[in-house]
Kinemage of the C-alpha trace (Angstrom):
@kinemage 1
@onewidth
@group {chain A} dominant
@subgroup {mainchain}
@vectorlist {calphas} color= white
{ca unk a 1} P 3.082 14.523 -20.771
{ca unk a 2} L 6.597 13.873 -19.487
{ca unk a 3} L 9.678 15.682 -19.687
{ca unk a 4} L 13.187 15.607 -18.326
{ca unk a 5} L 14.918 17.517 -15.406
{ca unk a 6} L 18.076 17.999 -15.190
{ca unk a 7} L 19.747 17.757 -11.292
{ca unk a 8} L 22.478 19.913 -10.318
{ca unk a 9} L 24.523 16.851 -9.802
{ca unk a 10} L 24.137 16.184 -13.374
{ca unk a 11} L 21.421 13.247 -13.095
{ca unk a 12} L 18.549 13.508 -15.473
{ca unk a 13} L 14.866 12.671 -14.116
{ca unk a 14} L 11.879 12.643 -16.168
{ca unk a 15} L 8.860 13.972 -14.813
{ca unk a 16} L 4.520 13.782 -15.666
{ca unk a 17} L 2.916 16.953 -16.540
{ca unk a 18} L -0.498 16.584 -15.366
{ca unk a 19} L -3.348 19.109 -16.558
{ca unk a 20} L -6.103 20.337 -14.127
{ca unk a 21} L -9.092 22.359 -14.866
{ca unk a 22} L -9.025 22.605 -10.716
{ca unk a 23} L -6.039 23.490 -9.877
{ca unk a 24} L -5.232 27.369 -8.939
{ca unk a 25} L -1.609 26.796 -8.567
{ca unk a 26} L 1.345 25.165 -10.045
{ca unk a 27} L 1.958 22.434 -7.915
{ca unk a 28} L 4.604 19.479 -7.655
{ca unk a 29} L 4.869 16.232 -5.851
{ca unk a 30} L 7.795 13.871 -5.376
{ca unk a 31} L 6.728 9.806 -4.868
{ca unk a 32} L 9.183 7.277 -4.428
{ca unk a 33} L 6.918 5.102 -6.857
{ca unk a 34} L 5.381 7.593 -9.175
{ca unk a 35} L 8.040 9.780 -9.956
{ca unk a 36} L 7.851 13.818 -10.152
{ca unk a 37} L 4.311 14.666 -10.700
{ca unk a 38} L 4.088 18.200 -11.578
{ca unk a 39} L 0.067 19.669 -11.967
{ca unk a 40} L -0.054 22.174 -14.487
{ca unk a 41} L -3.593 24.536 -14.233
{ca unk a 42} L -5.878 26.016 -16.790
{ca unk a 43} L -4.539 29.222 -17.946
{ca unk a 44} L -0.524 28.627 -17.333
{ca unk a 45} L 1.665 27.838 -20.365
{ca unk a 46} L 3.994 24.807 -20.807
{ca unk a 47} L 7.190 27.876 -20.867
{ca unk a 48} L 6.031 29.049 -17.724
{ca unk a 49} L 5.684 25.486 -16.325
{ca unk a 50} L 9.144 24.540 -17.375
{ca unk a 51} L 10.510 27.551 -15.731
{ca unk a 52} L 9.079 26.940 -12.610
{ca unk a 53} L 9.889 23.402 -12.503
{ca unk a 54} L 13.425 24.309 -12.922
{ca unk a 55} L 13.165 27.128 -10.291
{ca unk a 56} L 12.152 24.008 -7.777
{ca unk a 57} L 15.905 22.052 -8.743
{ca unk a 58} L 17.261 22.484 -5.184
{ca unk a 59} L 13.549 21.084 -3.710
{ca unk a 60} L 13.591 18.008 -6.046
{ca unk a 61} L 17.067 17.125 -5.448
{ca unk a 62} L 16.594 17.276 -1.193
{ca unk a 63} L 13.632 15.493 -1.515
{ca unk a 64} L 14.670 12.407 -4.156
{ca unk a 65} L 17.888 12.389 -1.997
{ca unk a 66} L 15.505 11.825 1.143
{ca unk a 67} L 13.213 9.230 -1.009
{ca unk a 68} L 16.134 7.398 -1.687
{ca unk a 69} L 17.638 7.191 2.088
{ca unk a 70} L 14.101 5.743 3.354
{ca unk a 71} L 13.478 3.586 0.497
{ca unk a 72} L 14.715 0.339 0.956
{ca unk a 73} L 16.768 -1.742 -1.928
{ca unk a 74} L 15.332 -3.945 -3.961
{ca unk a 75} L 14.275 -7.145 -2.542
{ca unk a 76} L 16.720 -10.262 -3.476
{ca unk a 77} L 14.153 -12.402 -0.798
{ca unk a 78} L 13.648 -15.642 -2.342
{ca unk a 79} L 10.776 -16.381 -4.755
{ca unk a 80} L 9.409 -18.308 -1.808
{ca unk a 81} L 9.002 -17.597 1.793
{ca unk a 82} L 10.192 -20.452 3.932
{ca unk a 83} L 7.729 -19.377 6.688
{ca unk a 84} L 4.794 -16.891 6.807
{ca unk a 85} L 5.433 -14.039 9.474
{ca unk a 86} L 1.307 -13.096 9.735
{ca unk a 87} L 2.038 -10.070 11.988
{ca unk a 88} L -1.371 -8.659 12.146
{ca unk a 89} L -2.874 -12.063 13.738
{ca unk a 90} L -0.163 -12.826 15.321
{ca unk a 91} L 0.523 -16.327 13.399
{ca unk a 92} L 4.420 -17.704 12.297
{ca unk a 93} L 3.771 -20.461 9.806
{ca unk a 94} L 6.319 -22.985 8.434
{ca unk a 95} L 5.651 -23.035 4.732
{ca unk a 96} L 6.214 -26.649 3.189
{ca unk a 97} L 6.401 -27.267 -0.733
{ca unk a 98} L 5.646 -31.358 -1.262
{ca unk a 99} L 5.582 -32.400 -5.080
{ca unk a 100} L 3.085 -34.955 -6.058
{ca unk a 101} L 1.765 -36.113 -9.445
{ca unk a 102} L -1.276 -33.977 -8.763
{ca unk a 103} L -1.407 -31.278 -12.192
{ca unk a 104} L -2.659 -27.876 -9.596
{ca unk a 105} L -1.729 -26.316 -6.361
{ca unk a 106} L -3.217 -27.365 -3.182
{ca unk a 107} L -2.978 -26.134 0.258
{ca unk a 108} L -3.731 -27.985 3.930
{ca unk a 109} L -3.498 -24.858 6.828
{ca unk a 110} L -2.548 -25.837 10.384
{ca unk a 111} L -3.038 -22.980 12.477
{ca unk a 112} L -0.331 -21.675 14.057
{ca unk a 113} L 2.236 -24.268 12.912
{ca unk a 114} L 2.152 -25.036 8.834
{ca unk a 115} L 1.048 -24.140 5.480
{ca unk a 116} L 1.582 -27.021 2.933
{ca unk a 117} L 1.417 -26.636 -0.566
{ca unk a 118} L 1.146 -29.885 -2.620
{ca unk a 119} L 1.202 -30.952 -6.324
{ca unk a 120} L 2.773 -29.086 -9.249
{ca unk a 121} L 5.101 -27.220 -7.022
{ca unk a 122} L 7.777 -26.522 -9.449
{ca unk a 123} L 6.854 -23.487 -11.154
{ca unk a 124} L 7.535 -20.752 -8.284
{ca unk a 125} L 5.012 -18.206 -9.963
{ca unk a 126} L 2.066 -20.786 -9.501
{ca unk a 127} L 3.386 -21.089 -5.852
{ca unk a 128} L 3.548 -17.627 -5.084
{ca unk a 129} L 0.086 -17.209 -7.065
{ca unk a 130} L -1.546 -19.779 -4.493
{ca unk a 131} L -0.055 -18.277 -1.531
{ca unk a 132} L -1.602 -14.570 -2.818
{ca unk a 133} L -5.031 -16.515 -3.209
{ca unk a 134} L -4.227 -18.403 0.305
{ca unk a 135} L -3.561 -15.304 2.250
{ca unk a 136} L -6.349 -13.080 0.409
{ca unk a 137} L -9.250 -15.600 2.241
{ca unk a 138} L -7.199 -15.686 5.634
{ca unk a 139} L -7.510 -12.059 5.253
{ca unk a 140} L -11.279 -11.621 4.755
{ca unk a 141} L -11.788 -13.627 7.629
{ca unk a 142} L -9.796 -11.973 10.096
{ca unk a 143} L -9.819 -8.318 8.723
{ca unk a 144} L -13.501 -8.653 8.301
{ca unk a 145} L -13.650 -9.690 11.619
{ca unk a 146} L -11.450 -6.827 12.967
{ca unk a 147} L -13.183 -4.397 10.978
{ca unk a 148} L -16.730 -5.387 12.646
{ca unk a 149} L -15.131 -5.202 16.112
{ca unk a 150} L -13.712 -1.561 15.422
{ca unk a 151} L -17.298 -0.536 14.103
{ca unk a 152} L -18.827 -1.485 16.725
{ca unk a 153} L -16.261 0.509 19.180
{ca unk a 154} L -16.718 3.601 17.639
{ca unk a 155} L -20.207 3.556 16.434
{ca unk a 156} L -19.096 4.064 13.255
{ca unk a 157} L -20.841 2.187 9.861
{ca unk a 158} L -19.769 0.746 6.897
{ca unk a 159} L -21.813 -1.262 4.199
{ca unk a 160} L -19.804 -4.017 2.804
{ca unk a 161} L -15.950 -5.288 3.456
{ca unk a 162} L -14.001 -6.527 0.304
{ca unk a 163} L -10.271 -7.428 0.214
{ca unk a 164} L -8.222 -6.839 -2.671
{ca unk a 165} L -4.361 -7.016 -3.865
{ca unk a 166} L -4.434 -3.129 -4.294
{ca unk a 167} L -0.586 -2.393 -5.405
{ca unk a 168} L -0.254 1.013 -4.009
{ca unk a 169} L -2.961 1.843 -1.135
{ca unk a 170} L -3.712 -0.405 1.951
{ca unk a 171} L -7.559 0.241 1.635
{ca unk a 172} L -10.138 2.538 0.429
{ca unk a 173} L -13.977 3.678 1.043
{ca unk a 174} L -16.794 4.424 -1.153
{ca unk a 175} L -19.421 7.031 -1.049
{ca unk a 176} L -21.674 4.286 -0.417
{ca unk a 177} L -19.875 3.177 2.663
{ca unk a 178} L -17.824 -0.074 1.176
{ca unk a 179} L -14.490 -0.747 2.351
{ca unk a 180} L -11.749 -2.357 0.452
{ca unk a 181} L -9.064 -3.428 2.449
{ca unk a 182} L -5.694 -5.168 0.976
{ca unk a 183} L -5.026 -8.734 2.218
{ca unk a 184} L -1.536 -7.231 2.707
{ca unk a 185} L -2.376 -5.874 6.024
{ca unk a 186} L -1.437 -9.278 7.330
{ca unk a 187} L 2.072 -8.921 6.952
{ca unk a 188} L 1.976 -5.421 9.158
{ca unk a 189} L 2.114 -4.790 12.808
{ca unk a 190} L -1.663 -5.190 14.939
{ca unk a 191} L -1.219 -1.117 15.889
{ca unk a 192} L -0.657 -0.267 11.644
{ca unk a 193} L -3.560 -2.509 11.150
{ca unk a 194} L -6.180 -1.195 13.312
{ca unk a 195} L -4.440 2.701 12.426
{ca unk a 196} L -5.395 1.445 8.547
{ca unk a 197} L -8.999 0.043 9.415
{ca unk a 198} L -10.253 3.635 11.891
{ca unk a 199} L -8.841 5.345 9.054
{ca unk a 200} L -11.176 4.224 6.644
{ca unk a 201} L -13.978 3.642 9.008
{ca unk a 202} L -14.061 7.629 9.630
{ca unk a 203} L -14.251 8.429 5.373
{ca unk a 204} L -17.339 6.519 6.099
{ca unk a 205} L -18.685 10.283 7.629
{ca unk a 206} L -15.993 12.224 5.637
{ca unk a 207} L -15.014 11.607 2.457
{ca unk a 208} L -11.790 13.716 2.218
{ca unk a 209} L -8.794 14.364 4.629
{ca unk a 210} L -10.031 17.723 5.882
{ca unk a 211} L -9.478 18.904 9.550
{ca unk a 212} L -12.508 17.119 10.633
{ca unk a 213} L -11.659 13.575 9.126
{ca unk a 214} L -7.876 14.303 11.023
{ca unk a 215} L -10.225 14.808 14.264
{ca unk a 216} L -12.288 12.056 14.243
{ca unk a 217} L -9.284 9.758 13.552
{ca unk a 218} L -7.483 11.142 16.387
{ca unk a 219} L -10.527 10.747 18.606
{ca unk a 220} L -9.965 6.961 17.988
{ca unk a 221} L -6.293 6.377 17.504
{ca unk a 222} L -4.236 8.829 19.191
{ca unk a 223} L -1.064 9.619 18.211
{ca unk a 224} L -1.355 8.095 14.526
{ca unk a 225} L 0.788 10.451 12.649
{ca unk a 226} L 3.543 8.122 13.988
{ca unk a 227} L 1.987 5.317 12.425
{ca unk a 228} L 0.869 7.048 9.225
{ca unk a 229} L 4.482 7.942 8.402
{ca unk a 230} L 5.907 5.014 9.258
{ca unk a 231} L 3.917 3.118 6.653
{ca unk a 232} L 4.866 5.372 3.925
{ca unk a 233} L 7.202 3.561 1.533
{ca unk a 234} L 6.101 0.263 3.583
{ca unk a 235} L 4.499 -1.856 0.467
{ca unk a 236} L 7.665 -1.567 -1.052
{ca unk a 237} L 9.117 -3.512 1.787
{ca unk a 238} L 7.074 -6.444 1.858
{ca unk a 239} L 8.442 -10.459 0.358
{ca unk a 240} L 8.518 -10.267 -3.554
{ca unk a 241} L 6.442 -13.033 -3.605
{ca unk a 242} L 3.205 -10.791 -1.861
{ca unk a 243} L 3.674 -7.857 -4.573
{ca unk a 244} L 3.171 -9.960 -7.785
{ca unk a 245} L 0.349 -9.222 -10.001
């Protein structure tokens, strides 16, 4: 359900409603991509939720005012990168764009010196469609990789390793022990990657973010928090061209 706030400097910001059977408290939480999110539990009326809500107007406003000194402006990159910064591997790739009379897309990789794309170049969404696909199987291979290494540091198990294009989290874990890891991770420092990969390695044993899931991370990356908030608001930052659909 949404509904509009109204700041004290006069802006207007709509905000979700969200109903919980769990909850025990009116709650509310300010994301820089989802918007005021305000949870709403059984037993508490939509009066006494819009009083509280407004009750919380010198909160939202020092918080979006925060949000919007951290978050970046909106990329004006172009469509497509000129070279391929691959942080986590440590590659810098020259990206060339060579039109033939071929009708797809297709790609010759020279490691650590060029990516080529050749053929029906012209459309830039095809081109930045190839490069998603191109850097999705660079990332299996070395973030699989990675992620073997770490679980064999710390003893710690997964089943399977999948990566994705997730839009707004930089991996998750099952119950059963699979990993999903976003391809990206290749675009972010080594120390944010390996941060990322422990992190879900230890929901392998717990499957929350209790005290004890906290502990065990810090057992194997020390000093993380640093890390942890410095990738908040991060996927927003990336090239345009890594974000599409």
């Amino acid at each position: 359900m949404m509904k509009a706030l109204t700041l004290p400097d006069g802006r207007t910001l709509n905000y979700t409603v969200r109903q919980s059977a769990r909850a025990k408290y009116l709650r509310m939480q300010l994301h820089p991509n989802k918007g005021l999110v305000v949870t709403q539990p059984a037993g508490i009326g939509s009066r006494q939720v819009h009083d509280w809500v407004n009750s919380q107007l010198a909160w939202v406003a020092t918080t979006l005012s925060k949000i919007e000194r951290e978050t970046p402006p909106a990329t004006t990159d172009s469509p497509l990168p000129e070279r391929l910064e691959l942080l986590a591997s440590g590659e810098s790739l020259r990206v060339i764009y060579t039109p033939t009379a071929r009708k797809n897309i297709g790609l010759d990789y020279v490691a650590h010196h060029t990516l080529t794309l050749s053929g029906a170049i012209s459309d830039p969404e095809h081109c930045q469609f190839a490069l998603r696909h191109w850097l999705r199987g660079y990332a299996q291979l070395h973030l699989g990789k990675q992620l073997q290494q770490l679980a064999e540091e710390t003893g710690l198990r997964y089943t399977r390793c999948s990566v994705k294009g997730q839009q707004t989290r930089w991996g998750s874990c099952s119950s059963s022990g699979n990993i999903n890891l976003n391809y990206k991770l290749m675009l972010l420092p080594p120390e944010w990657v390996r941060y990322t990969l422990i992190h879900e390695l230890c929901h392998t044993v717990e499957m929350n973010h209790s005290k004890r899931f906290w502990a065990l991370v810090t057992q194997f990356s020390p000093g993380y928090e640093a890390i942890h908030a410095a990738m908040k608001g991060a996927m927003g930052r990336l090239p345009g061209w890594v974000n599409g659909a």
